[in-house]
C-alpha atoms as a printed R data frame, in Angstrom:
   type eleno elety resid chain resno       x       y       z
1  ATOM     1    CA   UNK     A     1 133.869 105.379 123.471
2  ATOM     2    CA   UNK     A     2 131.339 105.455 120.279
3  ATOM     3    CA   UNK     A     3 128.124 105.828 122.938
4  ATOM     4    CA   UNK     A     4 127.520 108.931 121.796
5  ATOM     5    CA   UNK     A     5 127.914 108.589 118.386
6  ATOM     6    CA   UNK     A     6 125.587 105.902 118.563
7  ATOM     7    CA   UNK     A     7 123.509 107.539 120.721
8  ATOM     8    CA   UNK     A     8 123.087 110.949 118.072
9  ATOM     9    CA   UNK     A     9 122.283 108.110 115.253
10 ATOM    10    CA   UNK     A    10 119.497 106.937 117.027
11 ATOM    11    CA   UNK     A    11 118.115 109.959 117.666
12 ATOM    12    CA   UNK     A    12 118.579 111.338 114.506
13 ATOM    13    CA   UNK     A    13 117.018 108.085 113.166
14 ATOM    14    CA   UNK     A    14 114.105 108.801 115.406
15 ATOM    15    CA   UNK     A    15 113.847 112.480 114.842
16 ATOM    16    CA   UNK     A    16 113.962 111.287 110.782
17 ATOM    17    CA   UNK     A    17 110.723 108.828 111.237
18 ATOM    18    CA   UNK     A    18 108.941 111.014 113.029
19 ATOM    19    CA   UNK     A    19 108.966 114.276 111.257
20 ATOM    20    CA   UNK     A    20 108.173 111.900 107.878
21 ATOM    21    CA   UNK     A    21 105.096 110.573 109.939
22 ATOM    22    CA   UNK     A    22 104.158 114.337 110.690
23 ATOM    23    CA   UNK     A    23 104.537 115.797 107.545
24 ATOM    24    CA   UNK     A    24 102.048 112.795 106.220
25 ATOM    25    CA   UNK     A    25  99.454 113.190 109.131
26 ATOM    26    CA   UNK     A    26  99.057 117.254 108.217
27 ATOM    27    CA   UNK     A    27  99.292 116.137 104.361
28 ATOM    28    CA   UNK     A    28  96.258 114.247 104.977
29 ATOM    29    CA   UNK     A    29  94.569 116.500 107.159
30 ATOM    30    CA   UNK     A    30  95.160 119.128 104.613
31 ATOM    31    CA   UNK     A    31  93.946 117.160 101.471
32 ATOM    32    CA   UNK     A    32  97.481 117.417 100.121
33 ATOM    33    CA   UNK     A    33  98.021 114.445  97.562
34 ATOM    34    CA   UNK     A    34  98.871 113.590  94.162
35 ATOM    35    CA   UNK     A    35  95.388 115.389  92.654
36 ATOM    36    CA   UNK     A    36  96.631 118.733  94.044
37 ATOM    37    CA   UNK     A    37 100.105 118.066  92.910
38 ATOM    38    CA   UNK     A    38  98.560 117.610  89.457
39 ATOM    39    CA   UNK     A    39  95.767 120.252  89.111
40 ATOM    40    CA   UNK     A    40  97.109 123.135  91.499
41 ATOM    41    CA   UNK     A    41 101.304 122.089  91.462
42 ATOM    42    CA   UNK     A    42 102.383 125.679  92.970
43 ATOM    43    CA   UNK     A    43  99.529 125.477  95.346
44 ATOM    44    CA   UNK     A    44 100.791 121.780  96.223
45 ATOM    45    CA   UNK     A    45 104.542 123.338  96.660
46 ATOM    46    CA   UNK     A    46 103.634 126.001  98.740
47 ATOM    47    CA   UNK     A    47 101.244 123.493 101.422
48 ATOM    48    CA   UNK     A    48 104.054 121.335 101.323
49 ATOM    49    CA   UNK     A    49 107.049 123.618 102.622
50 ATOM    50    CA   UNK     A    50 104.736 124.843 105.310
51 ATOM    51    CA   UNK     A    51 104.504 121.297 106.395
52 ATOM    52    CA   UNK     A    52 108.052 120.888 106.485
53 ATOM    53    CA   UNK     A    53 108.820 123.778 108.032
54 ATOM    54    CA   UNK     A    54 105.812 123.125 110.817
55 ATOM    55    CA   UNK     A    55 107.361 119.578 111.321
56 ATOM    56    CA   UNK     A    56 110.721 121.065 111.624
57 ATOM    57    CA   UNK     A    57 109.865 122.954 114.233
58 ATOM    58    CA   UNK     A    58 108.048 120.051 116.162
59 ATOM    59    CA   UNK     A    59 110.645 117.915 115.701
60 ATOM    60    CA   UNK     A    60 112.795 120.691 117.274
61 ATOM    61    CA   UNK     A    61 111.016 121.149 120.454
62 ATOM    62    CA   UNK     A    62 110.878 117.383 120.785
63 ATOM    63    CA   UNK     A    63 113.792 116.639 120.568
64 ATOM    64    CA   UNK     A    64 116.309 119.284 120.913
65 ATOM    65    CA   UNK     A    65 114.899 122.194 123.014
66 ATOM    66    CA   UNK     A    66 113.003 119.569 125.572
């Protein structure tokens, strides 16, 4: 049957949204935004592949290892 192939969509969907809303939230938290990106832009990179990689790891936990 395609349950589980719909099934891993939706999560994947899920697991998509939510590490996009926590990679915002810390953005924020972190004064990340366009003025960084412009004034500081390897500053900006680096602050924003420890967010992914933070969210990553959430989003792991959540959803995979739990």
């Amino acid at each position: 049957t395609e349950k589980l192939n719909e099934y891993l969509v939706k999560l994947d969907k899920e697991a998509k949204k939510r590490e996009e809303y926590l990679i915002n939230q810390m953005a924020i938290e972190r004064k990340i935004d366009e003025n960084l990106k412009e004034t500081d832009q390897m500053k900006w990179i680096f602050e924003m592949n420890d967010i992914v990689s933070i969210a990553e790891e959430i989003i792991l936990d959540e959803f995979i290892y739990n």
